[in-house]
py3Dmol code that shows the C-alpha trace and the ligand (Angstrom):
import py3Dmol

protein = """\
ATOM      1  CA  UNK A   1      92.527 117.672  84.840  1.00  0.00           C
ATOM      2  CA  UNK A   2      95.222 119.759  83.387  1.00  0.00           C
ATOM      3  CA  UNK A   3      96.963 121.343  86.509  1.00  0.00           C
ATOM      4  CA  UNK A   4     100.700 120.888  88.448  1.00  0.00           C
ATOM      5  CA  UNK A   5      99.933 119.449  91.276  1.00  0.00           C
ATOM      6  CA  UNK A   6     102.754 119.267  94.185  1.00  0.00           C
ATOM      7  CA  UNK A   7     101.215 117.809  97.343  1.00  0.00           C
ATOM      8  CA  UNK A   8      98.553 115.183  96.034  1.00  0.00           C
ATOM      9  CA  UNK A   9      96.530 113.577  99.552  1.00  0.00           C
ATOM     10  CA  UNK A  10      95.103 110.533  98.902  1.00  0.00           C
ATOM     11  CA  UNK A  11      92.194 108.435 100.559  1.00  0.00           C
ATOM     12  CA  UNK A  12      91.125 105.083 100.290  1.00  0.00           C
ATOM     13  CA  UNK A  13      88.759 102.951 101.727  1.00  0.00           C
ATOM     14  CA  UNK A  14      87.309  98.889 101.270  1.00  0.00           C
ATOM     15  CA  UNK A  15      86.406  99.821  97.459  1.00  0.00           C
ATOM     16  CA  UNK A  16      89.417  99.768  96.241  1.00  0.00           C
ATOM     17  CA  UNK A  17      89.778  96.645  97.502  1.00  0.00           C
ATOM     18  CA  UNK A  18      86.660  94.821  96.372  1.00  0.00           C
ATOM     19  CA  UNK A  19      88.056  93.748  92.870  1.00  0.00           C
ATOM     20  CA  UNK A  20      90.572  91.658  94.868  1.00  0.00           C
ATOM     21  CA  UNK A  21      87.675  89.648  96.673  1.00  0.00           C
ATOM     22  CA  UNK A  22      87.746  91.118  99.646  1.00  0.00           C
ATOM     23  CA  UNK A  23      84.256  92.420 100.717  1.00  0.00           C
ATOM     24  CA  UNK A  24      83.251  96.065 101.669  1.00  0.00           C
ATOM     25  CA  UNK A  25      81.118  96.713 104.571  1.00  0.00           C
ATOM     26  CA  UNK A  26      78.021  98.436 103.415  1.00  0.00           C
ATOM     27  CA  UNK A  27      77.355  96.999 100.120  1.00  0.00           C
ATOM     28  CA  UNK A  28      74.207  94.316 100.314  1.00  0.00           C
ATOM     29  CA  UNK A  29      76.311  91.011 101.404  1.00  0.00           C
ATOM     30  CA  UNK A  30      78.897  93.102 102.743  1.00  0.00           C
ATOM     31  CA  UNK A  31      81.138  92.680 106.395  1.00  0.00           C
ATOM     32  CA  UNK A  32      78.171  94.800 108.420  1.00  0.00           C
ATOM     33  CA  UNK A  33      75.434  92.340 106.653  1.00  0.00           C
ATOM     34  CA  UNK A  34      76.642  89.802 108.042  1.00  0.00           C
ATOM     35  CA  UNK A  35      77.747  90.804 111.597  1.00  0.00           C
ATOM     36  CA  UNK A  36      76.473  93.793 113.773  1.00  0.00           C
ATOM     37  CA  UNK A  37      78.761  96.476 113.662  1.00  0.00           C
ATOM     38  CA  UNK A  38      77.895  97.101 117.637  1.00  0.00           C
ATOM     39  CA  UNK A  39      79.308  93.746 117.591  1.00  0.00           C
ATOM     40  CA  UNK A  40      82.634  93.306 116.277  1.00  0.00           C
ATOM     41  CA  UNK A  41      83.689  96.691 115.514  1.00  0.00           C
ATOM     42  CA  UNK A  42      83.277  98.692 119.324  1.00  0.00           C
ATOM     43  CA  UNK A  43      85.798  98.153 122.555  1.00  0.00           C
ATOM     44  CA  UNK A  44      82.202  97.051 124.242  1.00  0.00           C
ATOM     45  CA  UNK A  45      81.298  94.267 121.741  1.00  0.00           C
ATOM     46  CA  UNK A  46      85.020  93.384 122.216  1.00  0.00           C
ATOM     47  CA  UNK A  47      84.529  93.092 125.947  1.00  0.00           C
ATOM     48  CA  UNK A  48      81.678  91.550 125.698  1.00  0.00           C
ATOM     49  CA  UNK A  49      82.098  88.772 123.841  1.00  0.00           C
ATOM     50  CA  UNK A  50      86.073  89.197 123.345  1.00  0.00           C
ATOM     51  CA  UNK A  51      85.915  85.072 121.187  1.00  0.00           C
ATOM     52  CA  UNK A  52      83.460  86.829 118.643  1.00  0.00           C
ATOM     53  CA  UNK A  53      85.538  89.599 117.700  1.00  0.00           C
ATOM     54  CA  UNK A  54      89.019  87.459 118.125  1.00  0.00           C
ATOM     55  CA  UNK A  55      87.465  85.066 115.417  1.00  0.00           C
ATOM     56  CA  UNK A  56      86.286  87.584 112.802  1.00  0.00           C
ATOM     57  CA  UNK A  57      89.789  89.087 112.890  1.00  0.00           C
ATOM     58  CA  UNK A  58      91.257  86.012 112.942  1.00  0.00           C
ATOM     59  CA  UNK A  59      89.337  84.771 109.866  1.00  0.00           C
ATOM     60  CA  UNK A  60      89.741  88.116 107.698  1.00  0.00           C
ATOM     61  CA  UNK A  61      93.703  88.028 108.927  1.00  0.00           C
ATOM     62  CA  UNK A  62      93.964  84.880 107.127  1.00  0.00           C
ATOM     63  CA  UNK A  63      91.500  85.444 104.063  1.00  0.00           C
ATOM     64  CA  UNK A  64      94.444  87.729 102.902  1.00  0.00           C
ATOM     65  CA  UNK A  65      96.544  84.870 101.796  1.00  0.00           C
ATOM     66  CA  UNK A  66      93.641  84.267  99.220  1.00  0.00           C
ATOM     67  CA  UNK A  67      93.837  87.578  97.547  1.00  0.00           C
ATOM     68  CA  UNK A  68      96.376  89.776  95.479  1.00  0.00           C
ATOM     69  CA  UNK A  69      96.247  93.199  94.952  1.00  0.00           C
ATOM     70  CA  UNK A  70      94.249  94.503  91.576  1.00  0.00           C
ATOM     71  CA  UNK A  71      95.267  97.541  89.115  1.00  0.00           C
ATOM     72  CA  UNK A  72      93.763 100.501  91.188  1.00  0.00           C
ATOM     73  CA  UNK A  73      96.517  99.152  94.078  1.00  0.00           C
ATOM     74  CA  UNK A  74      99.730  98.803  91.273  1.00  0.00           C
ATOM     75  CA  UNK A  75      98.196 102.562  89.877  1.00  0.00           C
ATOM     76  CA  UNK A  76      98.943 103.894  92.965  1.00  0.00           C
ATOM     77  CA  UNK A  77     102.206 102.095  93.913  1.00  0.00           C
ATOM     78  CA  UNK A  78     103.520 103.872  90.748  1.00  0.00           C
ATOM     79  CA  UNK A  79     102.180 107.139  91.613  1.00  0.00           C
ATOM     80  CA  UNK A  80     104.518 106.988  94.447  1.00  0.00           C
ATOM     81  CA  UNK A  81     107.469 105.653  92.843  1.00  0.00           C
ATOM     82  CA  UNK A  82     107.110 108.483  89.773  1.00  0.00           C
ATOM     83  CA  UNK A  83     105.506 111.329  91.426  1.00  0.00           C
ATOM     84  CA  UNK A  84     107.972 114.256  91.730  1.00  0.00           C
ATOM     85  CA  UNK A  85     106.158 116.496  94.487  1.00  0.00           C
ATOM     86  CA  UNK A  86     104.761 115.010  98.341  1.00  0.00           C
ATOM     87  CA  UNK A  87     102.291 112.424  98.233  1.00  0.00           C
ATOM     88  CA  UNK A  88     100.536 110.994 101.255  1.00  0.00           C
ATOM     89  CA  UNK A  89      98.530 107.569 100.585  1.00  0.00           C
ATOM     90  CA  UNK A  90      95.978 107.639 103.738  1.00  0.00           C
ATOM     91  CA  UNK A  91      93.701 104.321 103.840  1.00  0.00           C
ATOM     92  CA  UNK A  92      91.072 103.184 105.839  1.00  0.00           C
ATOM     93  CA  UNK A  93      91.635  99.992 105.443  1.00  0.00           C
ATOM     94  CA  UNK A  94      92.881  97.214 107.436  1.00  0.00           C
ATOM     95  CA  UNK A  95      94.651  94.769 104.379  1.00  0.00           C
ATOM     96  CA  UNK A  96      97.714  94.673 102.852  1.00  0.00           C
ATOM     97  CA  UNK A  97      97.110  94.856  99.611  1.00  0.00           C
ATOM     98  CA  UNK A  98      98.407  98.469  98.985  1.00  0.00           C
ATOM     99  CA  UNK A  99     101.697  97.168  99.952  1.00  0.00           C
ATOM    100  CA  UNK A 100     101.797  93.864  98.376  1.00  0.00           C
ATOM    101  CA  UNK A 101     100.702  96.377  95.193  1.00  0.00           C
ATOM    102  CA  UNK A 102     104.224  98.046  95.596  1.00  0.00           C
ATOM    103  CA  UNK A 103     103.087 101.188  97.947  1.00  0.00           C
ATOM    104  CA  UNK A 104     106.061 101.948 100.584  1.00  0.00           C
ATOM    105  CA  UNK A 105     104.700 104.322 102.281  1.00  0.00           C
ATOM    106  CA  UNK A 106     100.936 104.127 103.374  1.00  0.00           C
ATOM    107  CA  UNK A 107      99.191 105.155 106.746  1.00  0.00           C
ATOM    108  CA  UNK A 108      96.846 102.801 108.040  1.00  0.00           C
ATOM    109  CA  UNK A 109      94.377 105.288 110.015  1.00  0.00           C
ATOM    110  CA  UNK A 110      92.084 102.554 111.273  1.00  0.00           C
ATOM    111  CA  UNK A 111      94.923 100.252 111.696  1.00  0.00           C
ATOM    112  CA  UNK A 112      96.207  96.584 110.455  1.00  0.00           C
ATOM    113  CA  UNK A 113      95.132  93.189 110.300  1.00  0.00           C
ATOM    114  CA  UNK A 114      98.888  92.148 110.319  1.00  0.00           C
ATOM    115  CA  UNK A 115      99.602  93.858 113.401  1.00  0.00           C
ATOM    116  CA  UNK A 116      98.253  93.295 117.246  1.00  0.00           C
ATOM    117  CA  UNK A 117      97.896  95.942 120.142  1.00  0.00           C
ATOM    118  CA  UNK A 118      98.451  94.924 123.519  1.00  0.00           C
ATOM    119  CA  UNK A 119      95.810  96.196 126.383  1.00  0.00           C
ATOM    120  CA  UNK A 120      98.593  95.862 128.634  1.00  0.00           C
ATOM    121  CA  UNK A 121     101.386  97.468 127.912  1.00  0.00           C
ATOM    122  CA  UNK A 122      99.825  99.098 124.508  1.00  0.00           C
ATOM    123  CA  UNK A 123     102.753  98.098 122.096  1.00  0.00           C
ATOM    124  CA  UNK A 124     101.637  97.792 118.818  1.00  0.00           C
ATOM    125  CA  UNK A 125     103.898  94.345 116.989  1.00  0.00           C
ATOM    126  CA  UNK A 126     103.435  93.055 113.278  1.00  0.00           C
ATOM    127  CA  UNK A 127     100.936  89.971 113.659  1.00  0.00           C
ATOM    128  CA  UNK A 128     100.262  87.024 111.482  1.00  0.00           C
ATOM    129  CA  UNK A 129      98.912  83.908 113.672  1.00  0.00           C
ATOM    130  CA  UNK A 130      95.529  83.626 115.396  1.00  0.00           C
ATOM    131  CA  UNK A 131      94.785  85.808 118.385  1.00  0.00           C
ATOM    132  CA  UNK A 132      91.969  82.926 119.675  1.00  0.00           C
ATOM    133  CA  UNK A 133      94.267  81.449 121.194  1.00  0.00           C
ATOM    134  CA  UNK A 134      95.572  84.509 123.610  1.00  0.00           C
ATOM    135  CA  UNK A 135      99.210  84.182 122.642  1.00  0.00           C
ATOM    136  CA  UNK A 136     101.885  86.067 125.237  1.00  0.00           C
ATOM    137  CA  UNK A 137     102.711  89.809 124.160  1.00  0.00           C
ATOM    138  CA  UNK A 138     106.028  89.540 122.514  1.00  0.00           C
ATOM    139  CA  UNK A 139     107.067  92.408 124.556  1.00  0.00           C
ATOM    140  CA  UNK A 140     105.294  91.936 128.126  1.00  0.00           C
ATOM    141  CA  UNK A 141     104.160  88.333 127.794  1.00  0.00           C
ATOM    142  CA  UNK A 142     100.624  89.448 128.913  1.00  0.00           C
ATOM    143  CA  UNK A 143      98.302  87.368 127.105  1.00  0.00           C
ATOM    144  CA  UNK A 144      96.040  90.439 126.586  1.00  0.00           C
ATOM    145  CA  UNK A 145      96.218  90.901 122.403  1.00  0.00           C
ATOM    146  CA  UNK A 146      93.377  92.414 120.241  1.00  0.00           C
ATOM    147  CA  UNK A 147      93.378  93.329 117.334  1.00  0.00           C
ATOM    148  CA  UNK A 148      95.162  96.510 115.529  1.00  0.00           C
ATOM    149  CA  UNK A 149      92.104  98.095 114.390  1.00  0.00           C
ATOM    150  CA  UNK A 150      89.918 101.557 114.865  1.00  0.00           C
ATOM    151  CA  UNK A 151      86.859 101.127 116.466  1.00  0.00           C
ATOM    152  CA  UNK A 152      84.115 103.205 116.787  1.00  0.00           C
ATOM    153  CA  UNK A 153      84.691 105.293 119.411  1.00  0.00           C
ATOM    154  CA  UNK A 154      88.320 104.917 119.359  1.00  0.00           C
ATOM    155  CA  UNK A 155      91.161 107.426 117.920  1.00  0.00           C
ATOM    156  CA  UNK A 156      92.047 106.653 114.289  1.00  0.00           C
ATOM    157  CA  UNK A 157      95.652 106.703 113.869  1.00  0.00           C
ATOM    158  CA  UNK A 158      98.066 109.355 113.211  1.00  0.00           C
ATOM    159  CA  UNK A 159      95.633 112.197 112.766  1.00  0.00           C
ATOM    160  CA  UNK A 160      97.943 115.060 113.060  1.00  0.00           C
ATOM    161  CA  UNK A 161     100.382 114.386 110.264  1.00  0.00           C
ATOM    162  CA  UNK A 162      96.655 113.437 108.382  1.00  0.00           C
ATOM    163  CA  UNK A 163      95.271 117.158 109.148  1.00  0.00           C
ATOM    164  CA  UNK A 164      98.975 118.924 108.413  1.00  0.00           C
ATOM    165  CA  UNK A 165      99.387 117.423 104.932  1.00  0.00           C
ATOM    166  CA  UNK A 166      95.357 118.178 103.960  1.00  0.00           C
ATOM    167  CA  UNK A 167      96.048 122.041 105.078  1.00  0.00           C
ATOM    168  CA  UNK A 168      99.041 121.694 102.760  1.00  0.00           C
ATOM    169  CA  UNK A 169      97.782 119.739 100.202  1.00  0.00           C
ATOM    170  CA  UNK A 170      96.594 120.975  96.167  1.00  0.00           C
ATOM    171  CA  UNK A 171      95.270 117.797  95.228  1.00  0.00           C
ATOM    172  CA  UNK A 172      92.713 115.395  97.353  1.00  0.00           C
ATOM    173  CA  UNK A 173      91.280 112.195  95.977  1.00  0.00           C
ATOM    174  CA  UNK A 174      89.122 110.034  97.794  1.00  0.00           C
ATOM    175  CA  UNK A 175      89.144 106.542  96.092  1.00  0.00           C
ATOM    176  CA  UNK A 176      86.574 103.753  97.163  1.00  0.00           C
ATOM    177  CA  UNK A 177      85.032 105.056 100.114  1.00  0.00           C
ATOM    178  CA  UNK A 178      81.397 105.639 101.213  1.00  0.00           C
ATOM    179  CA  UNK A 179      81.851 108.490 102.796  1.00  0.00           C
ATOM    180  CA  UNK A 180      80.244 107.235 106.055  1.00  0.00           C
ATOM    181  CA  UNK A 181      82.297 107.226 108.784  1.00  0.00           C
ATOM    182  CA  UNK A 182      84.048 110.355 110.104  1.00  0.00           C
ATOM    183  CA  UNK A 183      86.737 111.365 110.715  1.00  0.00           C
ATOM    184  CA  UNK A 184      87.892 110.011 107.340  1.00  0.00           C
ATOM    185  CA  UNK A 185      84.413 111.660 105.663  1.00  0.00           C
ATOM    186  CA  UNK A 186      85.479 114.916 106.903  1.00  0.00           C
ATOM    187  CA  UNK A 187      89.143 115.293 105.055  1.00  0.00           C
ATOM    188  CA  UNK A 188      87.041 116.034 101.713  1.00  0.00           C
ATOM    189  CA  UNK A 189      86.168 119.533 103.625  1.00  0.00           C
ATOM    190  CA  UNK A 190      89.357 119.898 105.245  1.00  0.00           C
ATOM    191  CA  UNK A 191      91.214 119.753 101.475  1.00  0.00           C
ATOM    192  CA  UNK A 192      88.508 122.185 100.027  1.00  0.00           C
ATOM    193  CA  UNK A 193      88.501 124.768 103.076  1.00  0.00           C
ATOM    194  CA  UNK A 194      92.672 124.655 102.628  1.00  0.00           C
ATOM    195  CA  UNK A 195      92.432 125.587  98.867  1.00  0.00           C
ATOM    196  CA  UNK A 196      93.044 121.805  97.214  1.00  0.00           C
ATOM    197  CA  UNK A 197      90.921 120.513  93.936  1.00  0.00           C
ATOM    198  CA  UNK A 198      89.161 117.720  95.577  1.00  0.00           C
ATOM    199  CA  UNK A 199      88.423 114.545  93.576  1.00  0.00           C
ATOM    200  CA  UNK A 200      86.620 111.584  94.102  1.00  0.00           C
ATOM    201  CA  UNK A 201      86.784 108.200  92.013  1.00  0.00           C
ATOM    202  CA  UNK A 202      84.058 105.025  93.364  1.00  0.00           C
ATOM    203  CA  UNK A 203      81.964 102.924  91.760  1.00  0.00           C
ATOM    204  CA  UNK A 204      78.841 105.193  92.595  1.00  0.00           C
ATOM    205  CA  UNK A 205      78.000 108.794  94.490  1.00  0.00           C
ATOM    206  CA  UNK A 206      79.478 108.226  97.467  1.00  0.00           C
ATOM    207  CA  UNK A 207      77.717 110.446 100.960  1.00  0.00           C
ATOM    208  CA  UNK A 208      79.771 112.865 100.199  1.00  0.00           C
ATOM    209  CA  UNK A 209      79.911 113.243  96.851  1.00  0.00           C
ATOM    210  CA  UNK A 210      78.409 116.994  95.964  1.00  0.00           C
ATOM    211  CA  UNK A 211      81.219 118.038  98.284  1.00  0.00           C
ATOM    212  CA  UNK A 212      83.885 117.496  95.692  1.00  0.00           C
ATOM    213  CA  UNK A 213      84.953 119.478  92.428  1.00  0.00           C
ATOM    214  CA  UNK A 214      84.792 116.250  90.104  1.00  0.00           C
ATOM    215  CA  UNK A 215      83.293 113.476  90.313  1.00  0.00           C
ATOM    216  CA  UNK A 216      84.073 109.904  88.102  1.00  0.00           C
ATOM    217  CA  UNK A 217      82.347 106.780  88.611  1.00  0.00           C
ATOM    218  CA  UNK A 218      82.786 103.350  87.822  1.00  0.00           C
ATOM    219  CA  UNK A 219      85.464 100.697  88.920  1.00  0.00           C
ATOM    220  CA  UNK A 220      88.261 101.550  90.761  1.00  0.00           C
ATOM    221  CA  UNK A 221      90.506  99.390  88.717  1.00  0.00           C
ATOM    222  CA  UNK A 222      89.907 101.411  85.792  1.00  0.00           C
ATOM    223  CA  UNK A 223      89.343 104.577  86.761  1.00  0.00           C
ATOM    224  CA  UNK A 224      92.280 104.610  89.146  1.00  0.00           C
ATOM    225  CA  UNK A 225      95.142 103.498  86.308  1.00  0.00           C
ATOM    226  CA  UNK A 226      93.247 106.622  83.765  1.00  0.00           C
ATOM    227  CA  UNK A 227      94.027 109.092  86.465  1.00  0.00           C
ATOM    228  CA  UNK A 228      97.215 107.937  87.819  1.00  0.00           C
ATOM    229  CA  UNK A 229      98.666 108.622  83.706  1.00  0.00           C
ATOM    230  CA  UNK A 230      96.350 111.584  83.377  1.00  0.00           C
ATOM    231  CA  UNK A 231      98.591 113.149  86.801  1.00  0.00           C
ATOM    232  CA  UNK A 232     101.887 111.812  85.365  1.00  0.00           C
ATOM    233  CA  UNK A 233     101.562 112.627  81.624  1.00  0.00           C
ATOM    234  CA  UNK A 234     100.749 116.350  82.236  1.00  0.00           C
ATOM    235  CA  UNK A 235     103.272 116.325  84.980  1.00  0.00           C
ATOM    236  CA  UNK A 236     101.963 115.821  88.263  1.00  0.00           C
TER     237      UNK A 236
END
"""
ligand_1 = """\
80
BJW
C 83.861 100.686 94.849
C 84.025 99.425 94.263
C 84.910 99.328 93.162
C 82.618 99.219 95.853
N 85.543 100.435 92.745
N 84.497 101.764 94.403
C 77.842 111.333 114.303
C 78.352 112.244 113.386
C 79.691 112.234 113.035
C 80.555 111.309 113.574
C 80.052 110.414 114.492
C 78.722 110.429 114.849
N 78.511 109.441 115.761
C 79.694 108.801 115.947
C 80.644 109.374 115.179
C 82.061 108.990 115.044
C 82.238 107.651 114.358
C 81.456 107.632 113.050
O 81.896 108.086 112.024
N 80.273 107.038 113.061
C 79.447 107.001 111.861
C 78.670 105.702 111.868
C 78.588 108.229 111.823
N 83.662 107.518 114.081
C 84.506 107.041 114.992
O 84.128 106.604 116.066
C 85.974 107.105 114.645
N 86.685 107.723 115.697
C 86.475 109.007 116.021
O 85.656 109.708 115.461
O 87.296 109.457 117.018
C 87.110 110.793 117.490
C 87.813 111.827 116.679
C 87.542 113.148 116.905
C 88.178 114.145 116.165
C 89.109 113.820 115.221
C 89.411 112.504 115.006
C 88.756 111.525 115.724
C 86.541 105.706 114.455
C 85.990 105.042 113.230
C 86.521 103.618 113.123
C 85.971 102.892 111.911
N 86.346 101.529 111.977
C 85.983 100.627 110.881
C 86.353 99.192 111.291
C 87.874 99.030 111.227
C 88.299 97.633 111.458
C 87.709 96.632 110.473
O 88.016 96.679 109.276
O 86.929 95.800 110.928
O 86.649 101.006 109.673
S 84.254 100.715 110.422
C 84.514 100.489 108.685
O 84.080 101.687 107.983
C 86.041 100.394 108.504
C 86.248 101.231 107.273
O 87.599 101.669 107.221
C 85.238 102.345 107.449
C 84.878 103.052 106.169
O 84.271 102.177 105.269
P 84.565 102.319 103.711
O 85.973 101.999 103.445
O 84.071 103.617 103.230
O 83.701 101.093 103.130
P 82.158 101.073 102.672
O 81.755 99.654 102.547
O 81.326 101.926 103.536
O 82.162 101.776 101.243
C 82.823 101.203 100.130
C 82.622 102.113 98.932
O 83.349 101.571 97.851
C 81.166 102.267 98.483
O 80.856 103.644 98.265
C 81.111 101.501 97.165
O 80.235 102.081 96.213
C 82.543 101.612 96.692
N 82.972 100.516 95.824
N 83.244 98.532 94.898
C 85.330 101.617 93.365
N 85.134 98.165 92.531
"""
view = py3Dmol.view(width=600, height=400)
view.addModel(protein, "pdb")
view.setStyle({"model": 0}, {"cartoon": {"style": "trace"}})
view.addModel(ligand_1, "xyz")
view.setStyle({"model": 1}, {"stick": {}})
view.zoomTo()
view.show()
């Protein structure tokens, strides 16, 4: 890839994340193997059975004290640091790990496990204890929490700026994600129909894949390091 780029997009999703221990959700042994997704993952599994889905959170909340971010995350955090033109790191997923890799700027579409919503007065407040318990909102006291997170059904976060920078964008790379679950799956047409080079970098074809330009597979904490030097050797 020899071109300028000035407005590089960027998409991850759980597979950039599974070198750090944390499990995707479609891979045999994965998050949906063990749970149904109907489950923990809709508002109506969540009503429900509201202890369920409190308890998964709450567990995957505090497996992220037992993992550190891996290459692919540290690639990217110096993208953003030496990058001259716009860049816009979208992920899908709920960890930290893209900031504790150096990242400043990242939008969380399907939200944070560090951060609970409340169904009362819908303020959204940075999060680190259990949620089991029902804890007051720090802001109306209601003890009505859940967790930060897009489920199906529900409106993934900040989707206008999303749209605006993939109209604008000359560079899209989807990094880690199975191309599954829309509207994330969709940006890879949204970047090509706008004029951008689309790119995608997993471990295998992704859904998707024949509707990007290139195509590299393996590891994300190799091949994420090669192209973060390839786009600042020949200039971004
Ligand atoms: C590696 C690797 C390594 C492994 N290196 N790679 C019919 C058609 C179209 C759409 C719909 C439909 N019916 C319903 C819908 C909409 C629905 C949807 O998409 N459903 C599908 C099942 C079809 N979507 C929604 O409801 C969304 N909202 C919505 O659409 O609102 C309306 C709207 C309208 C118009 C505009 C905008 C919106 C909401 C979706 C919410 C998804 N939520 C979850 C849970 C979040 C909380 C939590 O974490 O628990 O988000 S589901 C789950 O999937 C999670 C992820 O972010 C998301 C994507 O998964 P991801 O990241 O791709 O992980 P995997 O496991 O699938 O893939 C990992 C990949 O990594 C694999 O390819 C591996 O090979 C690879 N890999 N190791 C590199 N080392």
């Amino acid at each position: 890839m020899n071109a300028r780029y000035r407005r590089i997009v960027i998409l991850t999703g759980a597979g950039i994340s599974a070198e750090s221990g944390i499990d995707t959700f479609r891979a045999a042994g994965g998050l949906w193997e063990q749970h149904r997704i109907e489950d923990v993952a809709t508002p109506e599994g969540f009503a429900r059975d509201p202890n369920l889905v409190l308890n998964f959170y709450d567990l995957r909340r505090a497996a992220l004290a037992n993992v550190a971010p891996n290459p692919s995350h540290m690639a990217l955090a110096l993208l953003e640091r030496e990058f001259k033109g716009d860049l816009l790191l979208v992920t899908q997923n709920v960890d930290d790990l893209h900031e504790r890799g150096g990242s400043a700027r990242v939008l969380h579409m399907h939200g944070e496990l560090k951060s609970a919503l409340c169904t009362s007065c819908e303020t959204r407040s940075p999060w680190l204890e259990t949620m089991i318990n029902r804890p007051p909102c720090p802001v109306c006291r209601a003890p009505t929490l859940r967790p930060d997170v897009v489920w199906f059904g529900e409106m993934p976060y900040q989707m206008g700026r999303i749209y605006q920078a993939l109209e604008t964008c000359d560079l899209f790379v989807s990094i880690g994600t199975s191309g599954a679950v829309y509207p994330a799956a969709g940006f890879v047409q949204e970047a090509r129909a706008a004029g951008a080079r689309t790119l995608e970098l997993n471990l295998e074809p992704s859904e998707g894949s024949r509707l990007f330009h290139e195509t590299r597979h393996g590891p994300a904490s190799v091949l994420v390091p090669e192209w973060v030097e390839e786009v600042l050797q020949t200039g971004g």
